[in-house]
Residue, then its C-alpha position, 0 to 999 in steps of 0.5 A: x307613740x300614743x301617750x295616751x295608751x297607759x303602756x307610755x306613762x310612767x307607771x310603766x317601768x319599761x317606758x319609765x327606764x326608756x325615757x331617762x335612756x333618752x333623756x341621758x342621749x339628750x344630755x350627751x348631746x347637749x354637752x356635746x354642743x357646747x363644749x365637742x372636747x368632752x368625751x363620752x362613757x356611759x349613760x344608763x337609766x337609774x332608778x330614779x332618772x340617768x347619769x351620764x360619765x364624761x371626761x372633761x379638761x374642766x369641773x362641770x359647776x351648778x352654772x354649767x348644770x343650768x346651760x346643760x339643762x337650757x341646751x337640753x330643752x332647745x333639743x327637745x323643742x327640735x323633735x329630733x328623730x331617734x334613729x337606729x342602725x347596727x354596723x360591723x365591728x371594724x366600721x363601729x371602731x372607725x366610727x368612735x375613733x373618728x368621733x375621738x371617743x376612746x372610752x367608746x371605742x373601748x367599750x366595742x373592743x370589749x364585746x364579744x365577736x359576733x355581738x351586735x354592734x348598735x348605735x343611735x343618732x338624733x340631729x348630729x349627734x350619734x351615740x354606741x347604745x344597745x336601746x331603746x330609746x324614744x322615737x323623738x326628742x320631742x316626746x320629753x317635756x323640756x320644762x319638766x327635766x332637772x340636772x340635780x348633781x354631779x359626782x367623780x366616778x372611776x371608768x367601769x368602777x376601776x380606782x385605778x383607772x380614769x376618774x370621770x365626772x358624773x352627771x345626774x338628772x331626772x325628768x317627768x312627762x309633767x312639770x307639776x311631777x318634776x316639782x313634787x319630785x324635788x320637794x321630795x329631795x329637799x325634805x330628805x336633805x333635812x332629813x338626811x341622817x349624817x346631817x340629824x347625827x350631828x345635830x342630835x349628837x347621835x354619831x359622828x364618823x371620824x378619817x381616823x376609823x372610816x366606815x367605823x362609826x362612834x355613837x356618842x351618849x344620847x345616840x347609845x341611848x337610842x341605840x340600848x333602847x332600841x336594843x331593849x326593845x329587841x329584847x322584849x319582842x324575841x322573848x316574846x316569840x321564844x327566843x333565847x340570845x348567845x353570843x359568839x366570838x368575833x374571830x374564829x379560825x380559817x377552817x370554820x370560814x371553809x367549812x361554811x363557804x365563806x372562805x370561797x364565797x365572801x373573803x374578799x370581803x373579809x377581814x383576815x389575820x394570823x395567830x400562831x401561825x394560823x389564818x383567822x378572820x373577823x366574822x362578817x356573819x354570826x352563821x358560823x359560830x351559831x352553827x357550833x352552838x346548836x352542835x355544842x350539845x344533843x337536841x331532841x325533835x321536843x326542842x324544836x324549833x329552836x330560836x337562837x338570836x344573837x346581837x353580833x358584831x361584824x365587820x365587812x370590807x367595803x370599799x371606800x367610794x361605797x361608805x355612806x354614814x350609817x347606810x354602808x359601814x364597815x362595821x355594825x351590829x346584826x341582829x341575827x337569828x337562826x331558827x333550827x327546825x324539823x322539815x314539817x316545821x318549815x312554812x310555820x316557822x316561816x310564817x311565825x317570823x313574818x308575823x314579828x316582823x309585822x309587829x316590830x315595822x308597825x311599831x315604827x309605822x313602816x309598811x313593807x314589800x316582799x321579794x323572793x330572792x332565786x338561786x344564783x350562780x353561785x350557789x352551794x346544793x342541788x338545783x331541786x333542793x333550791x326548787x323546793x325550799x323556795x316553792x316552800x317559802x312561795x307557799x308559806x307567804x301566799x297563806x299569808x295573803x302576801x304578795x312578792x316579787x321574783x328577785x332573780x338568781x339574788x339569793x344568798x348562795x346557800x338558800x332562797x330568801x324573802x327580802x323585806x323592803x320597808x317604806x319610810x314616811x317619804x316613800x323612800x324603800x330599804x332592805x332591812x329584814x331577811x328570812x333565808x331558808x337553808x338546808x346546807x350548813x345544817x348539812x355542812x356542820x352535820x347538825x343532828x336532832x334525834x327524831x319520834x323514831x329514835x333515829x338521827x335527822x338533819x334539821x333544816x334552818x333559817x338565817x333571819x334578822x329583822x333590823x338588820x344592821x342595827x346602825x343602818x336601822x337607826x339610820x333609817x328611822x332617823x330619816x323616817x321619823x326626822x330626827x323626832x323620834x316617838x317619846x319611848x324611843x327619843x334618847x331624851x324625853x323630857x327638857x325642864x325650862x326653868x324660867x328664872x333663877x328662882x325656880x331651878x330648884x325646883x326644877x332639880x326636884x322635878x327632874x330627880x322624880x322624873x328619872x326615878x321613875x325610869x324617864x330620860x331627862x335634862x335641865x337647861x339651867x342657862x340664864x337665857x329667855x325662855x322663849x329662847x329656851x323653848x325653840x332650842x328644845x324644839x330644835x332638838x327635838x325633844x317630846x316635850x318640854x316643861x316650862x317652870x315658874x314662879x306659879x308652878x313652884x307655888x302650885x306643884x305644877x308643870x306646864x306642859x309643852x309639845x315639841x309640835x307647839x302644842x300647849x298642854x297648859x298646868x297639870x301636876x307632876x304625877x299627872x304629867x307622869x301617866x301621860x308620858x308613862x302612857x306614851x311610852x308604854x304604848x309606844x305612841x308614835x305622834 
């Protein structure tokens, strides 16, 4: 291959995908090599590197990991020739059985007849695979590939089958790549929010309630902070807030397809006698308010949020801290319009969610999700709302991508992908477009003409999870949140005895005036002090002594080391009051 064509470097996702394809062949061989007992399952390419399922009579260790990794560069120094060839179904079976890989040979049973039946083989080593793979072994840097971890996972994500071990690596055509890769890792390990909850005392997750978070107090006030702030933004924008009922009966869920679409993820119940479920959505009950009283063509858009609290069933293996709970507050919104309405509707939302992510100092990218199989309406309602959405967004002077047959089955979508400061991206906010539960509530407006007309809507929710946000900036910011945000604001350091008075009168103003502050009143040095404050990250610090009693003074500390010196408390009020009223992010 001529590597110097820019179709094989790694900004090409194909030829990116290809070579962790080939890496993951290069690893099988590997362990094949060192140890012939292990049996092979899968090994695809991932979005970041490959993984490789095997089945050992041992627990692979970080020290296996490292003969792995050496066995896998010899076989990119032998430039092995990767070599493709198809055969008969019976001739692949007799192949895998005599290799003695069963989960092989269960793969190929599996394929439907007539399918093609392809394998690869480099040196001694042949693998089922449908491709493509790199012509040679050689064309991996053996000095830029890293096995990273190692995980169970069940064969073909059946709990009830084989529990598997499950290799991770990742390479690049560059060492120097490899290692900024792996900076990367280790700066989101100190950054990774399960670890910063414990530590700030944000959260905890307990056996008892699994996927069911507890917020302890500072991450409650984190949490009504960033509530509130929600708050303020949609009233900007005109929205007014409800709250609808946790649980509601089995005829509403069929009424509005969930029943059919989602029960499996649904938590049900029976009360007198009649089957209930805990809504793992607010559409429904957001339906009966907007069919509660009549609505002219004047009230339209009608913008309606609604902090609701859902529950979700999430299997087990799947729950990661506040990334994937089991129950979470979504700040829903549904906009009911007039179809003339529709692309400005669209393009005001976008606008609030450029103001809120900026607010945060996250960018973002826009996916339009297509209609997927499994969808409710017709294929030309589906074709219009998302040429609407596809208009609405290129006014904008946005840019997409085509997320294929991944909309939400009643209506096409845009999906927002925000990037946090480690270039990391997550799913957060949504604008869905839907002209079928308007049409399945029979919601109804009386148009100029005097007659009935459905509106159109769309679900929206711009945090999303509000604990999967607090996850995501938690990372993003590194647990140091801005000052308008940080669940405490301001740590008084007394640094004797004698001024702990003093202290307490400090920290009584300061909290009149709406500031979130706390004492350390321990008799410890206050160089002590101060590394403590700063571990928790807190915005700044006040250090108070003898000359600041004496002067009415603070001295002034950020939590980045900087010394801000002496200045009077109402000095040092307007700063922090300018900082948060600004919302500052530093």
């Amino acid at each position: 291959m001529a590597e110097e064509n820019n179709q094989y470097t790694f900004e090409n996702e194909t030829y990116r995908k290809t070579y962790w394809h080939t890496c993951s062949h290069v690893m099988a061989q590997a362990v094949k090599r060192l140890w012939p007992e292990v049996k092979l399952a899968i090994g695809p390419s991932i979005d970041e590197g490959w993984y490789y399922d095997m089945d050992a009579p041992f627990a692979f260790t970080p020290e296996h990991l490292e003969q792995i990794e050496a066995e896998m560069r010899k076989i990119c120094k032998e430039k092995l020739k990767l070599e493709r060839f198809e055969l008969p179904r019976e001739e692949a079976l007799k192949l895998m059985e005599e290799k003695g890989e069963p989960f092989k040979v269960e793969l190929i049973q599996d394929l439907p007849q007539g399918e093609v039946i392809s394998f690869y083989k480099q040196g001694e080593f042949t693998d089922l695979c449908a491709g493509p793979h790199l012509d040679s072994t050689g064309r991996i840097k053996g000095n830029a590939l890293k096995l990273i971890a190692c995980n169970a996972a069940y064969w073909r994500g059946d709990s009830s089958r084989e529990t598997l071990q499950r290799i991770y690596g990742v390479a690049f055509p560059k060492k120097d790549e490899l290692d900024a890769y792996l900076a990367r890792i280790e700066e989101a390990k100190k950054r990774d929010h399960r670890r910063l909850g414990k530590e700030l005392g944000l959260f905890m997750l307990r056996d008892e309630g699994p996927g069911f978070p507890f917020f302890l107090p500072k991450g409650m006030m984190l949490k009504n902070t960033l509530l509130d702030y929600w708050r303020k933004i949609h009233k900007k924008y005109g929205y007014v807030e409800i709250s609808t009922p946790i649980m509601l009966n089995r005829q509403l869920w069929e009424r509005s397809g969930h029943w059919d679409h989602y029960k499996n993820n649904m938590y049900t119940t029976v009360i007198d006698e009649v089957d209930f479920a805990v809504k793992p959505m607010n559409c429904p009950g957001g339906m009966l308010v907007y069919a509660s009283e009549p609505h002219s063509y004047r009230d339209l858009p009608l913008r309606v949020g609604e902090i609701g609290l859902v529950h979700r069933h999430e299997l087990s293996g799947a729950l990661h801290g506040l990334f994937r709970v089991r129950c979470f507050n979504q700040d829903d919104a549904h906009v009911f319009m007039t179809r003339d309405q529709m692309q400005d509707v669209i393009q005001e939302t976008v606008r609030l969610f450029d103001e809120v992510y900026s607010t945060f100092g996250l960018s973002y990218t826009i996916e339009l999700s297509t209609m997927p199989e499994d969808h409710i309406g017709t294929v030309e309602e589906w074709e219009c709302n998302q040429d609407i959405l596809k208009q609405a967004i290129t006014a904008m002077g946005k840019d997409f991508v085509i997320n294929e047959g991944d909309g939400a089955f009643y209506g096409p979508k845009l999906d927002f992908h925000l990037a946090d400061s480690l270039g990391r991206t997550w799913q957060c906010g949504t604008i869905q477009l839907d002209s079928q539960l308007p049409e399945r509530f029979e919601l109804e407006y009386t148009g100029e003409d005097g007659q009935k007309h459905r509106p159109v809507m769309i679900h929206r929710v711009v945090l999303g999870s509000i604990e999967r946000f607090i996850g995501v900036i938690t990372e993003h910011f590194a647990g140091a949140f801005p000052a308008w945000l940080a669940p405490v604001q301001v740590k008084l350091l007394p640094v004797t005895d004698r001024a702990a008075g003093y202290a307490a009168k400090v920290s009584a103003d300061l909290d009149a005036q709406g500031f979130r502050v706390e004492i350390d009143s321990r008799n410890e040095k206050i160089g002590k002090k101060i590394r403590e404050a700063t571990l928790e990250k807190i915005p700044f610090m006040l250090v108070v002594g003898d000359r600041d009693m004496e002067n009415g003074t603070v001295s002034v500390r950020r939590r980045s080391g900087e010394d801000l010196g002496a200045m009077s408390l109402d000095q040092f009020a307007a700063l922090l009051d300018e900082e948060v009223r600004t919302m500052v992010i530093r």
